[in-house]
N, C-alpha and C positions, 0 to 999 in steps of 0.2 A: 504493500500500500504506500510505504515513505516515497520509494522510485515512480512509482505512478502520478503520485501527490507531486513529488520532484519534477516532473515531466510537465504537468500540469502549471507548473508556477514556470517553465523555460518559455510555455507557448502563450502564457498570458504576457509576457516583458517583451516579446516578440511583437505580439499583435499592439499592445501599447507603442511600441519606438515605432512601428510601420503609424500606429492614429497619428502620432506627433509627426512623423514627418509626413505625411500626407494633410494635416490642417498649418505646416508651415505651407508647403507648397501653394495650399488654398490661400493665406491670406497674404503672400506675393505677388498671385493671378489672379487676384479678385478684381480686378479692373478690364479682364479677359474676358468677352461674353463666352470664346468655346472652352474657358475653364471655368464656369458659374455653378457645372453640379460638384463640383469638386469640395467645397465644403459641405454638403450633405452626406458625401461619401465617408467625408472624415467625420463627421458625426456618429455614422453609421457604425463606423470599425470604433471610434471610442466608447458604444455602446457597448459594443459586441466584447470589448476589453473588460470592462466595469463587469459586464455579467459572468464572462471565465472567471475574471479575481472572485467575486463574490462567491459560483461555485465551489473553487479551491479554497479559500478560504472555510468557507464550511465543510466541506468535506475532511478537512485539515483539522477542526474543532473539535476536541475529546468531549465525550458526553461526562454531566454532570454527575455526581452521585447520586441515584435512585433514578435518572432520565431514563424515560424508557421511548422505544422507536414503537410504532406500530405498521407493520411491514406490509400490512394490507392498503396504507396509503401515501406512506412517506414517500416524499419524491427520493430519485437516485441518491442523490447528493448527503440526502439523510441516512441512506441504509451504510455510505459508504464507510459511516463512523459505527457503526457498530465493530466490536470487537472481530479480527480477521479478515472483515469485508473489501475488498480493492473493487475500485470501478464494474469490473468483466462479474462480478457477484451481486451487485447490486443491481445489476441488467439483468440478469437471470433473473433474480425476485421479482422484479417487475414483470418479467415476462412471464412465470409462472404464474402470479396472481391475476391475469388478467383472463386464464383459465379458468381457475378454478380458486377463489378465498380463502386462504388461511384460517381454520378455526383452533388449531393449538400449534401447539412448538414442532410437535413433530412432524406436520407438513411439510415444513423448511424443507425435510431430508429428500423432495423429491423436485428438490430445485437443483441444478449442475453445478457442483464446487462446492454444495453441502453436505457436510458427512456427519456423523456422530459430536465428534471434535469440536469441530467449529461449532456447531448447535450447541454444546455446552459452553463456549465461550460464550456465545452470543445469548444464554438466557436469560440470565439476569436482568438483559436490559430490552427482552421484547415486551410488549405488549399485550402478549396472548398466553392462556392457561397452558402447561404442561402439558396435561394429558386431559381429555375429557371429563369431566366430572364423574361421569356414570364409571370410569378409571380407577379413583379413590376409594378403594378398598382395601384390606391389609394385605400384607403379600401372601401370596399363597392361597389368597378364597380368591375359591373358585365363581366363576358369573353363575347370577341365576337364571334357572330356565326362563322361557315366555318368550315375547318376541321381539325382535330387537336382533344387529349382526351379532353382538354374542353370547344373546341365548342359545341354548343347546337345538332347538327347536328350530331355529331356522340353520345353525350351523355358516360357518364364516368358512368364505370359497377363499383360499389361501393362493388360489392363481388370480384374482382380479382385486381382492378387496385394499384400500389404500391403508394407507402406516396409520393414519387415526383410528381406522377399523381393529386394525390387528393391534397396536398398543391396548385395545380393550381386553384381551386374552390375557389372561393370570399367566405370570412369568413373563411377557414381552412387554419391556420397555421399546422406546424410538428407537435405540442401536440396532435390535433384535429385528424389529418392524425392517427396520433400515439395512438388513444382510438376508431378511425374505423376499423385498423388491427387486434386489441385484439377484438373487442368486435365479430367479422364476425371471427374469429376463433372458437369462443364460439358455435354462432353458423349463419350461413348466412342469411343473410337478405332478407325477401320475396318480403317486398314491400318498397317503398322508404320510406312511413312514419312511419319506422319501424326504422330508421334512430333514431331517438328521444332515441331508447337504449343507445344510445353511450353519457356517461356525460359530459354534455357540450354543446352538441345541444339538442334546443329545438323546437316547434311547427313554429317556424317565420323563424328560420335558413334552417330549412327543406323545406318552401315555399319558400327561395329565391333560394335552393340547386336544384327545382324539375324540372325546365328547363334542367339543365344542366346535372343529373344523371338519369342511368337507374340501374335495378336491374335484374339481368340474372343471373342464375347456373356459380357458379365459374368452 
């Protein structure tokens, strides 16, 4: 992010020294009727100056303590100060959300250059819950039956359903959610105890997962 931030402050002094000399040029030729747009031009580019600084400038700005971003509508410039974030990530967010809305943390993870890591860097200071609420229960209870992706009863399709849905499943947090995504892009899961691909679950996690997952054609 500093190199980028870096990059960002070379091409803002650039386009300032090109405004300065293009509004000297103008107020030598202003007596020129074919050089008359010439000051608007250089208006133009010392707008254009003013708004990169301000850009960089805030993007540059460390967030306060307790500041939090909300990533569902911060502009680029905002997401770029979140902890880890460079330019090329804070594009991705926005591109993702424009899919589909962020309703907790672990959506991030299906945005490109978001992984487990980062999402812990960056939580403290978003703006959206963890995990669902219907989430918070102790570790190890089990969901109860009825309807809903992780009642038993409807069973949660582990080849289509997203990282919100499956951080609902007893024993998967975001990381876990977030190595069933990758690993069923690779390639789809036929049978539930096929589940065991993904590192991290093993043979016991799979028998407490097998009530509550089915495995169907994405």
């Amino acid at each position: 992010m500093e190199t980028e931030v870096r990059a960002l402050r070379r091409a803002v002094l650039v386009l300032l020294a090109l405004s300065l000399a293009r509004w000297g040029v103008a107020r030598r030729s202003a007596a020129s009727p074919g050089d008359a747009a010439l000051p608007t031009a250089a208006a133009a580019l010392a707008d254009s100056s003013r708004a990169l600084a301000d850009d960089a400038r805030r993007r540059n700005s460390r967030l306060r303590p307790g500041e939090r971003v909300d990533v569902n509508t911060a502009p680029e410039a905002e997401l770029d100060r979140l902890p880890g974030v460079g330019p090329a990530t804070a594009a991705a967010i926005v591109r993702a959300r424009r899919e589909a809305p962020f309703r907790t943390q672990a959506d991030l993870l299906r945005v490109r250059g978001v992984g487990p890591r980062l999402l812990e860097r960056m939580g403290p200071h978003l703006a959206l819950p963890r995990v669902p609420a219907a989430a918070r229960r102790p570790r190890g209870h089990a969901p109860s039956p009825g309807p809903g992706p992780a009642g038993a009863a409807a069973g949660v399709n582990v080849n289509s359903a997203d990282s919100s849905t499956l951080v609902r499943l007893s024993g998967i947090g975001p990381a876990l959610a977030h190595r069933i995504l990758e690993e069923r892009r690779r390639r789809p899961f036929v049978t539930v105890d096929e589940l065991v691909r993904v590192p991290g679950i093993g043979p016991a996690t799979v028998e407490k997962l097998r009530p509550y997952v089915r495995v169907r054609a994405p």
